[in-house]
C-alpha positions as CSV (number, residue, x, y, z in Angstrom):
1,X,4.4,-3.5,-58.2
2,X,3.1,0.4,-57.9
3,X,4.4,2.9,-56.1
4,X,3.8,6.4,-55.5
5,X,6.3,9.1,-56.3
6,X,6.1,12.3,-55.1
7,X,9.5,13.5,-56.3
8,X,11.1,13.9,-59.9
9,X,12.9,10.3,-60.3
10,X,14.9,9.0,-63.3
11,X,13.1,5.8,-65.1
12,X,14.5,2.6,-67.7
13,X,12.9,0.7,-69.9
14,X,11.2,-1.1,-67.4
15,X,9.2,1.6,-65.8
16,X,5.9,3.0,-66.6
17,X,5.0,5.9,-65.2
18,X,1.5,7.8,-65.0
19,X,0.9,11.9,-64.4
20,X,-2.6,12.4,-63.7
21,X,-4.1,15.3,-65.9
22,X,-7.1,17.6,-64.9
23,X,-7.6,16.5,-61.9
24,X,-9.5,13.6,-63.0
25,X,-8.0,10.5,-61.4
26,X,-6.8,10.9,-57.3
27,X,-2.9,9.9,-57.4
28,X,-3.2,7.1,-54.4
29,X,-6.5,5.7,-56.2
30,X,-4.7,4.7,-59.3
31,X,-2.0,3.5,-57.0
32,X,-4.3,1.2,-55.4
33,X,-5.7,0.5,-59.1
34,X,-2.7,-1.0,-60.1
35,X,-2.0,-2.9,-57.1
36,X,-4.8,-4.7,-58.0
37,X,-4.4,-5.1,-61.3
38,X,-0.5,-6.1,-61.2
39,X,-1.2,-9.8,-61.0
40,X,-3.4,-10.1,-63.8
41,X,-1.3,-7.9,-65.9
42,X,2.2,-10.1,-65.1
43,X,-0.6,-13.6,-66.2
44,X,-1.3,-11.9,-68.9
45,X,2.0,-10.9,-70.1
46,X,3.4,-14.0,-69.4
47,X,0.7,-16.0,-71.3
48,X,1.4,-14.0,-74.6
49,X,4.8,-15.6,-75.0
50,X,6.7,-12.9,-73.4
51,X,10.3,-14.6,-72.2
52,X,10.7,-11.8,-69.1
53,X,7.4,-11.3,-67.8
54,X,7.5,-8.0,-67.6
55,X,4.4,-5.7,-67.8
56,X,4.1,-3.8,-71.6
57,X,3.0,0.0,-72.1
58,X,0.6,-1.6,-74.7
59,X,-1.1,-3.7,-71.7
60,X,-1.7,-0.3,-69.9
61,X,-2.2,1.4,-72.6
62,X,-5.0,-0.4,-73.3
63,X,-6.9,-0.8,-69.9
64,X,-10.1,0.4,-68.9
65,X,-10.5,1.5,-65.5
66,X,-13.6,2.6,-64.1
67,X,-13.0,6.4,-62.6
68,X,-15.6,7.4,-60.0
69,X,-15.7,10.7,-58.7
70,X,-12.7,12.2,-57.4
71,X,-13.8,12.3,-53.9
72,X,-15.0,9.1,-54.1
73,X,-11.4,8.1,-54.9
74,X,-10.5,9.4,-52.3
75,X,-12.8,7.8,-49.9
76,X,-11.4,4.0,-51.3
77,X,-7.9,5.2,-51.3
78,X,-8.2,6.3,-47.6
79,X,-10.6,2.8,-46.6
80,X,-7.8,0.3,-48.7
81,X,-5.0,2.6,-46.4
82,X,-6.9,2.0,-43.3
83,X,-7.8,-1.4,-43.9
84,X,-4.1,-2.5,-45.4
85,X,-2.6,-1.0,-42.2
86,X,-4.7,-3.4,-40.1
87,X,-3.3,-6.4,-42.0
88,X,0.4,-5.2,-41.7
89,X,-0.4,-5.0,-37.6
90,X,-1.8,-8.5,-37.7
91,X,0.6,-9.9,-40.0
92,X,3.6,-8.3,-37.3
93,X,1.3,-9.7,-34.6
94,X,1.2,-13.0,-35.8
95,X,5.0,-13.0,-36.8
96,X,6.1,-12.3,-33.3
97,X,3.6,-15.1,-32.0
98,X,5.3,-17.4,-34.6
99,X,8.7,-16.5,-33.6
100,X,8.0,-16.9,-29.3
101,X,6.5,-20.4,-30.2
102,X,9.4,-21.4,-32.6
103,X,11.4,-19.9,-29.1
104,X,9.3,-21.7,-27.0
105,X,9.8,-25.2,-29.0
106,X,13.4,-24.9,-28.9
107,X,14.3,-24.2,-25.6
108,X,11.8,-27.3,-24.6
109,X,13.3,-29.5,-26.7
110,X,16.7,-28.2,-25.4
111,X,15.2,-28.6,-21.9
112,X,14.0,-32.3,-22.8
113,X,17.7,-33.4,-24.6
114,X,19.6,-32.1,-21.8
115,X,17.6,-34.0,-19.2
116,X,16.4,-30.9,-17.3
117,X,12.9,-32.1,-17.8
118,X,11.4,-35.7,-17.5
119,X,9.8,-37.3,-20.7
120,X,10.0,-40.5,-20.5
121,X,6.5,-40.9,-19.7
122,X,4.9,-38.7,-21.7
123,X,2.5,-39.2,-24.6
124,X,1.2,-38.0,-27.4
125,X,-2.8,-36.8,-26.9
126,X,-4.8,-38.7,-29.4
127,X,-6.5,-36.6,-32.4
128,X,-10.0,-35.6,-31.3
């Protein structure tokens, strides 16, 4: 998991941290960088007999990453923050269908226990 920091933070033995230098490398770019890459790293680390899983300096000391221009960083780090947003919207979205239908099914099966609505002569539609 990354995250950005903006604020001077203690760190343990299972942190790695990065300070871009020079200006080289926009801050939320590498942030998405890693996002990316965190699966891979964790397969990785657990395939070479590691008994935690965790994520090693060496690992990251040893990627490549591909560093376009700075404000072309900036342009993907801005498109992945616009586009990510989206998702979260329609993940909310679809949770708060979910939970109305989950509503929904409850008090109708309430409703059809309690004998407030008939069933007895319903049936189940057939699969188109």
């Amino acid at each position: 998991m990354a995250t950005t920091l903006r604020f001077e933070a203690t760190i343990n033995q299972h942190i790695a941290y990065f300070v871009p230098r020079n200006g080289e490398i926009q801050v939320d770019f590498l942030r998405r960088v890693f996002d990316m890459l965190y699966v891979d790293l964790r397969t990785d680390s657990e395939g070479g007999g590691s008994t935690k899983g965790a994520i090693t300096c060496e690992q990251i000391q040893n990627l490549r990453i591909a560093v376009p221009p700075v404000n072309e960083q900036f342009e993907i780090a801005s498109w992945l923050k616009v586009k990510s947003d989206e998702f979260v919207a329609l993940i909310e979205q679809a949770e708060l269908a979910i939970g109305l239908l989950q509503e929904g099914r409850s008090t109708l099966i309430s409703a059809a226990i309690s004998g407030k609505i008939d069933v007895r002569n319903c049936t189940p539609k057939e699969a188109a």
